[in-house]
GUKOL-498316 format. One record per atom (N, C-alpha, C): residue in one letter; chain; atom name; x, y, z. Coordinates in steps of 0.05 Angstrom, whole numbers, padded with zeros to 5 digits, m for minus. Layout:
residues N
NODE guza drenmi voti      X      Y      Z
NODE    A      A   CA      X      Y      Z
...
END
This chain:
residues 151
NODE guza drenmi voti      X      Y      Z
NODE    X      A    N  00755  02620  02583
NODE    X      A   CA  00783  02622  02574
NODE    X      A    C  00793  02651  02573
NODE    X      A    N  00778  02669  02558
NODE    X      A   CA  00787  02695  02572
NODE    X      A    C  00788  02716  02597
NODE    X      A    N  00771  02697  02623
NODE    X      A   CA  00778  02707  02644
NODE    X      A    C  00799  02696  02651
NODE    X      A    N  00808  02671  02646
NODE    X      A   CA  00831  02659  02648
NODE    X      A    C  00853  02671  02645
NODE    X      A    N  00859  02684  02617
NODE    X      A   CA  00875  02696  02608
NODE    X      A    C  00880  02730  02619
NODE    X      A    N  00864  02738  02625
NODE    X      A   CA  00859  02760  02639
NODE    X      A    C  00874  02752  02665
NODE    X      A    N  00865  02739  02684
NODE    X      A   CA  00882  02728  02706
NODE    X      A    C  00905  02731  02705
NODE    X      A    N  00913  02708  02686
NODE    X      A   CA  00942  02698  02678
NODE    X      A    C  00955  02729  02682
NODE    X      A    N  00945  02735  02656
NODE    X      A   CA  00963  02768  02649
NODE    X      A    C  00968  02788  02666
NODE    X      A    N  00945  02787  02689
NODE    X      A   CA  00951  02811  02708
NODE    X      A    C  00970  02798  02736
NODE    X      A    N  00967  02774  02739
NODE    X      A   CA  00976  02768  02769
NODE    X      A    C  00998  02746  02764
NODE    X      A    N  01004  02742  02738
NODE    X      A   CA  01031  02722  02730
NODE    X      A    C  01046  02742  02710
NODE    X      A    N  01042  02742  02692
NODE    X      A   CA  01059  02757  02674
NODE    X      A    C  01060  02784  02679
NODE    X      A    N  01043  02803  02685
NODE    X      A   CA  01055  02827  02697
NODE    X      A    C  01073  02833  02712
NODE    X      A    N  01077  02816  02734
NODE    X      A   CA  01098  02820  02752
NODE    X      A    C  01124  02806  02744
NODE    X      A    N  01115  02784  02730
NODE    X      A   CA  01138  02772  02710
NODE    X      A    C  01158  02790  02696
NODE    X      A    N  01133  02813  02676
NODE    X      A   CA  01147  02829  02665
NODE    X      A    C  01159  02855  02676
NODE    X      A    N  01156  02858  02701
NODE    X      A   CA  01167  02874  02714
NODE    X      A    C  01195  02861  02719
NODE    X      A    N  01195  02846  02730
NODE    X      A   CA  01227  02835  02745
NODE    X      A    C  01246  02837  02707
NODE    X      A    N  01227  02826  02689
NODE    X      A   CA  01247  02832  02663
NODE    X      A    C  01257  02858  02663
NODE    X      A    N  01239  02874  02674
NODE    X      A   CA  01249  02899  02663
NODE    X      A    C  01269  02918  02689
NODE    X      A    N  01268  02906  02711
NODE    X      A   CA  01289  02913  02730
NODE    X      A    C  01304  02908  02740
NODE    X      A    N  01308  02877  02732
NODE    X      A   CA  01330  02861  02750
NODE    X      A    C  01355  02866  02737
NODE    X      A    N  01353  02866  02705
NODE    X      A   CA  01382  02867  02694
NODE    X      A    C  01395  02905  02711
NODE    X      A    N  01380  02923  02715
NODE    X      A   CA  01394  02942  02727
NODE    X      A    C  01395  02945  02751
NODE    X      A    N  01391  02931  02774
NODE    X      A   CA  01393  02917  02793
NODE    X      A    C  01411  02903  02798
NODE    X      A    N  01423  02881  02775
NODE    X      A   CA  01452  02870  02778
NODE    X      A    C  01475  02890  02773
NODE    X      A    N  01469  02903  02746
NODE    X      A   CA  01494  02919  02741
NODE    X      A    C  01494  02936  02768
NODE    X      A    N  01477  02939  02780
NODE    X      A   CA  01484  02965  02800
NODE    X      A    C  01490  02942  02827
NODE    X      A    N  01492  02918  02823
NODE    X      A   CA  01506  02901  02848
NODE    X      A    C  01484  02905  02878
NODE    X      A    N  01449  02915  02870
NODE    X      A   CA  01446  02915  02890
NODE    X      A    C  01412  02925  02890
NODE    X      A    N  01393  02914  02902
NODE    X      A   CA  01372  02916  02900
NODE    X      A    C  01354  02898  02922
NODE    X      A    N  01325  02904  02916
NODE    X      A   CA  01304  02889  02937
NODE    X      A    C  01286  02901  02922
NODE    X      A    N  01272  02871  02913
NODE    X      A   CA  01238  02865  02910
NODE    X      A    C  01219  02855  02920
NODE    X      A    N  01194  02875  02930
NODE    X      A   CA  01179  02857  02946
NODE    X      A    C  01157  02846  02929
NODE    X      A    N  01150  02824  02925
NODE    X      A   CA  01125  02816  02919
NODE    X      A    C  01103  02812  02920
NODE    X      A    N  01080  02819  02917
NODE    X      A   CA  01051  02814  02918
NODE    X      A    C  01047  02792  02925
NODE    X      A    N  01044  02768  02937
NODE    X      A   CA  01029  02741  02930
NODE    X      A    C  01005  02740  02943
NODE    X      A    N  00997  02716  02949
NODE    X      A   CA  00970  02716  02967
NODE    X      A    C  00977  02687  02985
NODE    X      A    N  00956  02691  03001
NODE    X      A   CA  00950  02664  03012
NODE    X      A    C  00943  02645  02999
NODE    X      A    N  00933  02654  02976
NODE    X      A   CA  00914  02633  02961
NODE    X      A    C  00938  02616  02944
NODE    X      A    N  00959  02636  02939
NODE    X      A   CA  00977  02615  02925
NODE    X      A    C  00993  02603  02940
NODE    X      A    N  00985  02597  02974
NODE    X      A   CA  01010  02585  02991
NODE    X      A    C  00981  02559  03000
NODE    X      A    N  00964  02566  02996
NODE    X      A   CA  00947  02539  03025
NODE    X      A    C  00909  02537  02999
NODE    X      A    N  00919  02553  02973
NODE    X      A   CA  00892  02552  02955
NODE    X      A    C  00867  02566  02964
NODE    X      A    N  00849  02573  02945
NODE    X      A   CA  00822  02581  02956
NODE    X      A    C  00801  02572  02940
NODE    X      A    N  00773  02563  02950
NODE    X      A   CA  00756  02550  02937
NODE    X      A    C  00746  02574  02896
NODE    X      A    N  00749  02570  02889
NODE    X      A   CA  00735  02582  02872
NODE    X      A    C  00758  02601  02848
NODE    X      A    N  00782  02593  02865
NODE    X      A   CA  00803  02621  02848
NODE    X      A    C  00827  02595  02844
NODE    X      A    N  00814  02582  02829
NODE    X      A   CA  00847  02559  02822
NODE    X      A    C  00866  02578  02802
NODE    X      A    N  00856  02584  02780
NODE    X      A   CA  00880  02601  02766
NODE    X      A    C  00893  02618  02779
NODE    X      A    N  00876  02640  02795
NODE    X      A   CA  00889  02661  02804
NODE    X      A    C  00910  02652  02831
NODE    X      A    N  00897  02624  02843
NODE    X      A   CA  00909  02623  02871
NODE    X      A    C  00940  02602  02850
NODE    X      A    N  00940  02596  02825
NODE    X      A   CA  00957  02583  02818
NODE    X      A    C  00980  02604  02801
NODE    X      A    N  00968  02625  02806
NODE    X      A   CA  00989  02654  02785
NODE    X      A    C  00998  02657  02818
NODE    X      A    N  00984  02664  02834
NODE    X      A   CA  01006  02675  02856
NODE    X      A    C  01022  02657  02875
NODE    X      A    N  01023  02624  02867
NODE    X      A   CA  01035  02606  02875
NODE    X      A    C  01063  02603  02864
NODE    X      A    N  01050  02608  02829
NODE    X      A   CA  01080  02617  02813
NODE    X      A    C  01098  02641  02826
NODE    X      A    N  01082  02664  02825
NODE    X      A   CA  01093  02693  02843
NODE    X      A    C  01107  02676  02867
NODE    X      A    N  01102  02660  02880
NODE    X      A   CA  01122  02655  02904
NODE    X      A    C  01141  02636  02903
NODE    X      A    N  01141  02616  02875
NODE    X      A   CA  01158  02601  02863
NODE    X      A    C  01186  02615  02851
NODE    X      A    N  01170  02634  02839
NODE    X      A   CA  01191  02651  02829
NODE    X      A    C  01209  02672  02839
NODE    X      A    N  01196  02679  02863
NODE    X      A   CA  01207  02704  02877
NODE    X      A    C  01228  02682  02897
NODE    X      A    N  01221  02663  02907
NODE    X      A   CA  01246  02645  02926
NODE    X      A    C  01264  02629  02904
NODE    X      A    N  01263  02622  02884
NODE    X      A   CA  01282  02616  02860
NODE    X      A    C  01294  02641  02852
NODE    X      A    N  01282  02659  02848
NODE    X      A   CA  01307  02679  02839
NODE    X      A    C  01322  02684  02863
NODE    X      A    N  01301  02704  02884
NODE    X      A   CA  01321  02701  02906
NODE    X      A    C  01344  02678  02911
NODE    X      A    N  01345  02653  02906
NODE    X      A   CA  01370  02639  02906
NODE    X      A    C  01390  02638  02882
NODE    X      A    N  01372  02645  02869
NODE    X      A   CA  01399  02658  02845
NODE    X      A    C  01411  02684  02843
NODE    X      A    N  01396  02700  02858
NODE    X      A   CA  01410  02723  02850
NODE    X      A    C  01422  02744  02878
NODE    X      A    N  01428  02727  02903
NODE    X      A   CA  01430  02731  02929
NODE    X      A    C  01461  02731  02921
NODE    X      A    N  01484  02722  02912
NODE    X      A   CA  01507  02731  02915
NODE    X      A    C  01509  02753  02890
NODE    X      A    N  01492  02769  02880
NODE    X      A   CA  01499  02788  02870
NODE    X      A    C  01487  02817  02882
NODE    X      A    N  01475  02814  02902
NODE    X      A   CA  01461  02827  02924
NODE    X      A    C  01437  02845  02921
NODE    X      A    N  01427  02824  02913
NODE    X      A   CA  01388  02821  02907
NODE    X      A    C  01373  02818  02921
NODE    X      A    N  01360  02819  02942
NODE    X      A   CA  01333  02805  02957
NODE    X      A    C  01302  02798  02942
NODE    X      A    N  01305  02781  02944
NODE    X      A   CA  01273  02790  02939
NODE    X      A    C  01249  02773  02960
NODE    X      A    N  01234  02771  02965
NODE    X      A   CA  01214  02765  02984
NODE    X      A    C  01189  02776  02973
NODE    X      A    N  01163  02756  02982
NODE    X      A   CA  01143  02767  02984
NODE    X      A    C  01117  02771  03009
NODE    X      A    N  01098  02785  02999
NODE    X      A   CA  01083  02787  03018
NODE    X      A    C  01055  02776  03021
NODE    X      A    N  01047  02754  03025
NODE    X      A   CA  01018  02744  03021
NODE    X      A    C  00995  02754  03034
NODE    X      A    N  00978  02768  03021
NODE    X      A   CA  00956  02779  03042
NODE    X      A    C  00932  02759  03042
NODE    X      A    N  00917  02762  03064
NODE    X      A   CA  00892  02744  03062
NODE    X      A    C  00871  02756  03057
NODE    X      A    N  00849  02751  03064
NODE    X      A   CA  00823  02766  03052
NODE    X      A    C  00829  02798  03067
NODE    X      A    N  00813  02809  03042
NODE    X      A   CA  00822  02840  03049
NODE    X      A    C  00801  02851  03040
NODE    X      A    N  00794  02879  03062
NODE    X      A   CA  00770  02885  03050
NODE    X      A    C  00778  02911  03028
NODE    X      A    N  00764  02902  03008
NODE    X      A   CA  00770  02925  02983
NODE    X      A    C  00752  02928  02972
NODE    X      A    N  00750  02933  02947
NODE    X      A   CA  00725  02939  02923
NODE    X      A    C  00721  02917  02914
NODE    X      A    N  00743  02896  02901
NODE    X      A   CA  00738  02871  02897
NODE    X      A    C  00721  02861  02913
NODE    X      A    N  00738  02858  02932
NODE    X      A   CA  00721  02831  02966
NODE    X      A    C  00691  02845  02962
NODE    X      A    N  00681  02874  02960
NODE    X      A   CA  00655  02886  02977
NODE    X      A    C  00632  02869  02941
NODE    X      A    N  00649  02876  02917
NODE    X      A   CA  00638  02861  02902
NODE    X      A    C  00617  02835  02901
NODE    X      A    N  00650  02814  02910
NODE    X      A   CA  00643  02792  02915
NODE    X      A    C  00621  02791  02945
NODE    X      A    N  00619  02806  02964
NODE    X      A   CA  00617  02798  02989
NODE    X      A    C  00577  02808  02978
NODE    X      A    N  00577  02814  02964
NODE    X      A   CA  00551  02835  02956
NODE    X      A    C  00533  02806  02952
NODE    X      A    N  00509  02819  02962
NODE    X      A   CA  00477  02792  02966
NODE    X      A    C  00483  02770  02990
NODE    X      A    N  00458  02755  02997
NODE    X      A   CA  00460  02736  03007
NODE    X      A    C  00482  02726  03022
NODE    X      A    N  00487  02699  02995
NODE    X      A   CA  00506  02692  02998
NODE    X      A    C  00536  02690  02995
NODE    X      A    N  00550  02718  02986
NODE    X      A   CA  00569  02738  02989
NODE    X      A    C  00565  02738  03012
NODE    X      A    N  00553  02757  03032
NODE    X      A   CA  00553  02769  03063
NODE    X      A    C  00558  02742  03086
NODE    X      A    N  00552  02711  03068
NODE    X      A   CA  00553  02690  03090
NODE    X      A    C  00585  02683  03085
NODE    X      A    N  00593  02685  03060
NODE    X      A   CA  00613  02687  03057
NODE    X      A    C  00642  02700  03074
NODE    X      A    N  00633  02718  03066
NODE    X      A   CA  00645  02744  03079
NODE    X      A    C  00633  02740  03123
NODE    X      A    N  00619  02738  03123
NODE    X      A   CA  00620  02727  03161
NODE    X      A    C  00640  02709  03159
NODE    X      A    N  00639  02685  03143
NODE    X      A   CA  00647  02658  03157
NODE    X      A    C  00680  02665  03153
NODE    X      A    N  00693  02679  03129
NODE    X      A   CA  00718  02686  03129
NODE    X      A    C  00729  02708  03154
NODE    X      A    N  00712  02720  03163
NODE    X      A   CA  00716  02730  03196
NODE    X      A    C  00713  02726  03215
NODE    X      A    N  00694  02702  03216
NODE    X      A   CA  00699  02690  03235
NODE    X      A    C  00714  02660  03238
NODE    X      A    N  00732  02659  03218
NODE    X      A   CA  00757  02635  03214
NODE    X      A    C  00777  02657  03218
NODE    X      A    N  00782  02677  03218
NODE    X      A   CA  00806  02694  03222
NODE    X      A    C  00815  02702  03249
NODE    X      A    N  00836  02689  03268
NODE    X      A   CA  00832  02689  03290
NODE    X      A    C  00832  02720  03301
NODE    X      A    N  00834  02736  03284
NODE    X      A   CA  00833  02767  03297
NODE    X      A    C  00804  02778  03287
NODE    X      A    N  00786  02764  03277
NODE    X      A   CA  00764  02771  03277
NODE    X      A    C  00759  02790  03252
NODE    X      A    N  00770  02796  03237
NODE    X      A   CA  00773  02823  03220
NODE    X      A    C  00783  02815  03196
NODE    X      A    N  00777  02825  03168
NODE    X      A   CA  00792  02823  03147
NODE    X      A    C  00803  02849  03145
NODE    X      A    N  00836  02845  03131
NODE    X      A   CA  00842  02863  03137
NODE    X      A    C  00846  02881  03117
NODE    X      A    N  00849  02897  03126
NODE    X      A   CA  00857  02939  03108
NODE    X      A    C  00873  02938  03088
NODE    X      A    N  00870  02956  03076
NODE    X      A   CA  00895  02960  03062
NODE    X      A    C  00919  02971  03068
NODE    X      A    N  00911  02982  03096
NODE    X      A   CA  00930  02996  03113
NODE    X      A    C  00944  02970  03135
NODE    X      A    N  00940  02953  03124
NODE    X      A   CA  00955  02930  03135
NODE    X      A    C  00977  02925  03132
NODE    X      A    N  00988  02931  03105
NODE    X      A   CA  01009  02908  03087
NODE    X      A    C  01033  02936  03085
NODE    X      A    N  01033  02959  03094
NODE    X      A   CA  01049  02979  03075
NODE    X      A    C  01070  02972  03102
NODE    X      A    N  01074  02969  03124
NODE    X      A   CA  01087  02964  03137
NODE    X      A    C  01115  02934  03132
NODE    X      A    N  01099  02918  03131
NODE    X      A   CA  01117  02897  03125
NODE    X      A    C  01137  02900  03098
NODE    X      A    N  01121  02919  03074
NODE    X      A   CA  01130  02921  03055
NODE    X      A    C  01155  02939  03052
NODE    X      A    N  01152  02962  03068
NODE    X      A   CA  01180  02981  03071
NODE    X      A    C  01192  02959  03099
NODE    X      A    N  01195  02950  03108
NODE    X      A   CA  01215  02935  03128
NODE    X      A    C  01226  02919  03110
NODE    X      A    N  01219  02899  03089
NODE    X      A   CA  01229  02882  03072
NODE    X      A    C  01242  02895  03055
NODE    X      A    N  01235  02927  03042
NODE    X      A   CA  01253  02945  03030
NODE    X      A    C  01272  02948  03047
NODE    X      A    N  01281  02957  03072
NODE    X      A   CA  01295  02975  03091
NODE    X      A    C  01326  02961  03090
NODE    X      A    N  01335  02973  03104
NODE    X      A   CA  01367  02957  03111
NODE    X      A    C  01366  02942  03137
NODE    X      A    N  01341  02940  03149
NODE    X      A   CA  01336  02926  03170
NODE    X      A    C  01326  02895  03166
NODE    X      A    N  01320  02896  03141
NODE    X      A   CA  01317  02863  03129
NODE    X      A    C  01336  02855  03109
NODE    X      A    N  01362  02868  03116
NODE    X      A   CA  01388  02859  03101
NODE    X      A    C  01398  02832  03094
NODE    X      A    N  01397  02812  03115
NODE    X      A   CA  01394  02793  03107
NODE    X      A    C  01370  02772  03110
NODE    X      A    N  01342  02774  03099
NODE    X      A   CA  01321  02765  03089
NODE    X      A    C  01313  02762  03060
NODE    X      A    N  01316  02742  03056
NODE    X      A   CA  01316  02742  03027
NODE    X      A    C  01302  02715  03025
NODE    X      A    N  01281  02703  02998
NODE    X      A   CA  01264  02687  02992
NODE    X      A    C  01246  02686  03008
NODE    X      A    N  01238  02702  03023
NODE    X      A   CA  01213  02689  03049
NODE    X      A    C  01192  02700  03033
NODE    X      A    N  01167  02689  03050
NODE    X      A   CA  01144  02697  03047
NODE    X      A    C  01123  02699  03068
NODE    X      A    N  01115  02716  03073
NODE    X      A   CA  01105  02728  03095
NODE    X      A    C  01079  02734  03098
NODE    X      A    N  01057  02726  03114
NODE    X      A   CA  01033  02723  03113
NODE    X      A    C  01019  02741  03130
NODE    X      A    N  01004  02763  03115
NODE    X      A   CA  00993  02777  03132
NODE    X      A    C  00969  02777  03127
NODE    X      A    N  00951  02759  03149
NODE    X      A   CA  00929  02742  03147
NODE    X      A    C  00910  02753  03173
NODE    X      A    N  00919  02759  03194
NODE    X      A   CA  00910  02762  03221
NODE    X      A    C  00904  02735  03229
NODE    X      A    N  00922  02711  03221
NODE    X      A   CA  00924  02694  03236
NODE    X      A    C  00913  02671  03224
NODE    X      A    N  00900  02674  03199
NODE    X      A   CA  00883  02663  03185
NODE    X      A    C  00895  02640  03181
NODE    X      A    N  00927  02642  03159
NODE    X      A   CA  00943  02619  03159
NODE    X      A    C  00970  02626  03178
NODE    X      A    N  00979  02607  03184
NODE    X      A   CA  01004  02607  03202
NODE    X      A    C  01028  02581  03187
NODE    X      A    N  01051  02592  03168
NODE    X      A   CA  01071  02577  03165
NODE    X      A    C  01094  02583  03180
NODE    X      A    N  01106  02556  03184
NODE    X      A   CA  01131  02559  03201
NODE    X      A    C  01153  02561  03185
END
């Protein structure tokens, strides 16, 4: 119950309490863009991460609901789902045995062969900031290397 809550707090209510704390000056200023964190896990689930793949399901519940509320006051918001990524976390989890079989079989289900960087995601993220995604608003965007594909 307290990794639970731990979860909850960092990947639901943190970002929760972010949008509290910037949206109201965002409206008065008639104008803004948020990108969101989500994952894959909260668009298609992952074996073993139901809370966390169910905090970032909310993160994408929430980010295409406000986006439709708050698009005639000239808001965007959108997010960005990443798939397995290699970090400190993943090398954690990916550590012994059966971690490492893990970690193959998720690269080789990824049709680009690779989990990806962290140097993956900073791109999509300033384009969804930019004035070149002016009108994009509620999407969510999977940067998977092919892993999942929504239409």
């Amino acid at each position: 119950a307290d990794l639970w809550k731990k979860v909850i707090d960092i990947n639901l209510y943190g970002p929760l309490n972010m949008h509290h704390a910037v949206l109201p000056g965002m409206v008065n200023n008639g104008a803004g863009r948020v990108v969101n964190i989500a994952s894959d896990a909260g668009r298609v689930g992952s074996s073993g991460e139901a809370v966390y793949s169910a905090c970032k399901g909310g993160i994408i519940s929430f980010t295409k609901t406000v986006a439709r509320e708050l698009a005639r006051k000239g808001i965007q918001l959108n997010a960005v789902a990443p798939g397995p990524t290699d970090t400190p976390l993943f090398a954690q989890v990916a550590e012994g045995e059966a971690g490492a079989k893990i970690a193959e079989g998720l690269k080789r289900a990824i049709p680009m062969k690779r989990l990806a960087q962290p140097t993956d995601y900073p791109g999509i993220i300033c384009f969804l900031s930019s004035d070149d995604a002016g009108f994009i608003t509620g999407q969510v965007i999977s940067v998977s290397g092919g892993l999942s594909m929504h239409g």
